[in-house]
N, C-alpha and C positions, 0 to 999 in steps of 0.2 A: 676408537674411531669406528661409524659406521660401517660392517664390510662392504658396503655396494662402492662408499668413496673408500675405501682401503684397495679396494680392485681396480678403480678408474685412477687413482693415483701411482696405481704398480705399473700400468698401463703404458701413463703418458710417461714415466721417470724410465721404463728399457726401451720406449718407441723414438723413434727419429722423424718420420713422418707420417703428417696425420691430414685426414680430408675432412671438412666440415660440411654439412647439409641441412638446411632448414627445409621450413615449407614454402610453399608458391607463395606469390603476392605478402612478401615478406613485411609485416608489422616492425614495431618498435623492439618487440622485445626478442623477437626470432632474429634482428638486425644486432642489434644491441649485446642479444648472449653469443654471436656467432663470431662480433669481432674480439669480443673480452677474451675468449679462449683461446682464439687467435693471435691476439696481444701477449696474450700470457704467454703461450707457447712459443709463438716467436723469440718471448723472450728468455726463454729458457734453452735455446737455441735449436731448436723444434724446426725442419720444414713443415712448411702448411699451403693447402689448398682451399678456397671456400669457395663453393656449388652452389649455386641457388636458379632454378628454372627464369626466375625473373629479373628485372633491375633492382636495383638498389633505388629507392625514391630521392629525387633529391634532396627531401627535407632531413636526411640520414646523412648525408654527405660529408659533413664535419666530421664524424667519428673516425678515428684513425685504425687505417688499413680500409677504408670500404670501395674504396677502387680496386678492390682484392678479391671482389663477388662475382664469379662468372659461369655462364650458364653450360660452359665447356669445364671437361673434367681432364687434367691431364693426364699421358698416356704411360703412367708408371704405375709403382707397388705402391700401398701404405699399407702402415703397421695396423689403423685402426681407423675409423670412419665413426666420426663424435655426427651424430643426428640428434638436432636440438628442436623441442616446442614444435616438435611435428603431428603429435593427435595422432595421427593414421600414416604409414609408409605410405601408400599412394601419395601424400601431397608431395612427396620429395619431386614428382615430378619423372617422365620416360627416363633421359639422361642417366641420371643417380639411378632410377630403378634396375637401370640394363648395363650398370656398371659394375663389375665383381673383382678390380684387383685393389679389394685391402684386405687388411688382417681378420677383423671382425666388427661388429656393429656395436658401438656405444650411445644406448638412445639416452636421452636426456631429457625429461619433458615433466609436462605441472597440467594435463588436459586431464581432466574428469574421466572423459573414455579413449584412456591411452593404451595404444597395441602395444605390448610390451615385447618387441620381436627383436631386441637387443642381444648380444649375448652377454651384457652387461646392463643392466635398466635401471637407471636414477630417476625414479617416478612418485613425484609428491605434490596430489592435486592441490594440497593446503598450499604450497609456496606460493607467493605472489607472483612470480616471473620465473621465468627460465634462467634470466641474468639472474637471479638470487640461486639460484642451484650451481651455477659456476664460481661464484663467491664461494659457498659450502668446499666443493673440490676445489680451492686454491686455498682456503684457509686448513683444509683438511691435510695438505699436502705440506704446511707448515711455511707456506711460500711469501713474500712482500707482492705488493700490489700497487703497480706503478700505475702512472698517471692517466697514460691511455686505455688501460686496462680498465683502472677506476672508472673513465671516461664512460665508457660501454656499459659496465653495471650497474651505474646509476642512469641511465637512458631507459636500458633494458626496465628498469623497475618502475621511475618515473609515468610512463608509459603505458605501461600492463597494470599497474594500478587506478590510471587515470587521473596524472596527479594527485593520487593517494584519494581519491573521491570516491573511488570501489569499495565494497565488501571485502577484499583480498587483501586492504591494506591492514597488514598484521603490523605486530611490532618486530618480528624477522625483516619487512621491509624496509620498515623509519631507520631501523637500525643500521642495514645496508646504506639505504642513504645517506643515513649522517655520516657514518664513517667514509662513503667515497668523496664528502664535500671536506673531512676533516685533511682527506690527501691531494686534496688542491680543486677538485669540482667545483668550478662556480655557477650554484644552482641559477641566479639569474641570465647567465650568458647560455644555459641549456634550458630556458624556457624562453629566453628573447629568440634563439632559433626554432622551436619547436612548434610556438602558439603566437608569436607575434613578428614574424616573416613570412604570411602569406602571401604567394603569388595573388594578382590579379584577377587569372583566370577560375582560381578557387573560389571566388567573391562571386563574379560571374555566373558561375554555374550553380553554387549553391542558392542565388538567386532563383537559380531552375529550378532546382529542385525543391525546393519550400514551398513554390505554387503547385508540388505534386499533395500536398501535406494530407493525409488521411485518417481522422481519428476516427475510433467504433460507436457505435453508440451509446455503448455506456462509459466512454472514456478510459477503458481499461487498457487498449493497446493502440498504438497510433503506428502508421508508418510513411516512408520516403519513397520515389522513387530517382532513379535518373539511367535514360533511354542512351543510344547512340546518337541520335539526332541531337542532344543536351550537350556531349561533346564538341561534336563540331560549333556548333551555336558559339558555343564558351572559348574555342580553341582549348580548350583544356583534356586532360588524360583521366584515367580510375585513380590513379594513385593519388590522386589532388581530392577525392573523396574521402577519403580518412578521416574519421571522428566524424561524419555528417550526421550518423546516425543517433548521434548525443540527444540531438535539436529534438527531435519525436520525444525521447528517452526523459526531460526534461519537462516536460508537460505535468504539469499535476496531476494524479488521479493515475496515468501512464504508468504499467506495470511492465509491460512490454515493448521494445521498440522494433521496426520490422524494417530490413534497409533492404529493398530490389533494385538490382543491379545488372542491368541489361550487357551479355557478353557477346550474343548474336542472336539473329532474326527470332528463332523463339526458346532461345535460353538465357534463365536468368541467375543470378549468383544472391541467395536471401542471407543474410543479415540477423541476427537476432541479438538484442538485449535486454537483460533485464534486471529489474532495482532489487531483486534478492527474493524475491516470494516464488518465483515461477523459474524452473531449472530448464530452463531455454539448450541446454546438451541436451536432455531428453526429447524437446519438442524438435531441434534440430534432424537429431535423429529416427525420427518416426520419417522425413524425406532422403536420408542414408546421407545425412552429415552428422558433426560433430564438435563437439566444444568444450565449455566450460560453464560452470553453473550457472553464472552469468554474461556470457558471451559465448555466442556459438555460429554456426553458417553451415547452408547446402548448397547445392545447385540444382534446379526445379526447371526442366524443360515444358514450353506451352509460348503459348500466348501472355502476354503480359495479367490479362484479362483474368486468365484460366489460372495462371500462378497466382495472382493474390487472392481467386478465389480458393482455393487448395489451401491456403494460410491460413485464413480467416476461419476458414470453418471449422480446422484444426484448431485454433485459437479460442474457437467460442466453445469447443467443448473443452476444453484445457482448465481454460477462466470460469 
């Protein structure tokens, strides 16, 4: 066995309770890997807390346990604090950062430029998903893999692969997924909620935002926007955004897709992805974010105006 799961399995098999932490504005797979461990552990008869600065999106809701996400940390001990698919300590968010009563940090993540400030680090940018690295430490652990556990690890991967349409989809993933559908996952009931029960208001707004549509002149990068004023419009929230950025991404000729994301008067939250040629972490990070080879985000304060110009220019000497 790996020693990093040989230590994260020593871990969880003498600890009693454990706090879980993702990052802000929680994804599919940061959702996904946060309640499979959860699951697990629970069921192995584990107390468990799960932290997260944000909601839970509705469109996650099904997963069992995610009523269990809260932006309050209770006021006890743990043995250990599992931090999943975080990239950077900072996203955990003030809360989790200014909380110190567990044992130790178990970071868990698959980001390109992951801080490894664990005292335990399970860090493997190849994996497809963070859900696939909690598969590894439950299989590692020699453990069965019940239904709602299943449930989370094939979401987590589904997800972070993009319905398997990324670079990331390895055969470690098909793999995971066949096997969570062989434990009862029915892949159509976890894509009829995921891609085909859009709210209304999602429709609405990304009606907006496709009239923001911006390709470069030579068609190499395109991008979205959507303002404050686009929510209200829509009565719709950020979190009804998810995947918008595909639409750009999906343009022929588009190597890059650029998603702005208006958080207040002149700051905005960028977006980046891209079809495999252009390591979108590093362009990320030239504005002090961070990602993955092909998905990444900062936060760029300005004018709306001033932030895509800061992109683009970055962009044109990139491309």
């Amino acid at each position: 066995m790996d020693q990093t799961l040989k230590s994260i399995v020593e871990e969880i098999r003498k600890g009693s309770a454990f706090l879980i932490a993702s990052h802000e504005s929680p994804d599919g797979d940061a959702i996904g890997a946060s309640l499979a461990l959860a699951n697990y552990l629970v069921g192995l008869g584990k107390e468990v807390a799960i932290h997260n600065p944000d909601p839970v999106p509705e469109l996650y809701s099904f997963l069992p346990m995610a009523d269990r996400f809260s932006p309050a940390i209770p006021d006890r001990e743990f043995d250990a604090a599992f931090v999943l698919d975080i990239g950077e300590y900072r996203r955990t968010g003030k809360v989790f950062g200014e909380f110190k009563r567990y044992g130790k940090y178990i970071n868990i993540d698959h980001h390109l430029m992951s801080d490894p400030f664990g005292a335990i680090n399970l860090i493997d940018p190849k994996a497809s998903a963070t859900g696939a690295l909690i598969h590894r430490i439950i299989k590692a652990a020699g453990d069965s893999i019940d239904y709602a556990t299943a449930l989370c690890i094939y979401t987590a991967v589904i997800t972070d692969t993009g319905s398997f349409h990324y670079s990331n989809s390895d055969q470690e993933a098909f793999n995971v997924a066949g096997e969570m559908v062989m434990l009862g996952v029915d892949a159509w009931d976890v894509a009829e909620r995921l891609y085909e029960s859009q709210p209304r208001q999602r429709m609405e707004l990304l009606a907006l935002v496709l009239a923001t549509l911006n390709i470069s002149p030579r068609g190499d990068f395109a991008s979205i926007t959507v303002t404050l004023d686009m929510y209200d419009k829509s009565c719709a929230t950020a979190e009804l955004t998810d995947g918008f950025i595909n639409y750009p991404r999906s343009i022929k000729g588009v190597e890059v897709a650029i998603f702005f994301r208006q958080l207040k008067a002149d700051l905005y939250k960028v977006g980046f992805r891209s079809k495999g040629k252009v390591n979108v972490a590093a362009l990320s990070a030239a504005f002090g974010g961070g990602g993955h080879h092909n998905a990444a985000g900062c936060t760029i304060a300005g004018s709306i105006d001033e932030v895509r110009e800061k992109v683009f220019a970055h962009l044109e000497q990139v491309l």
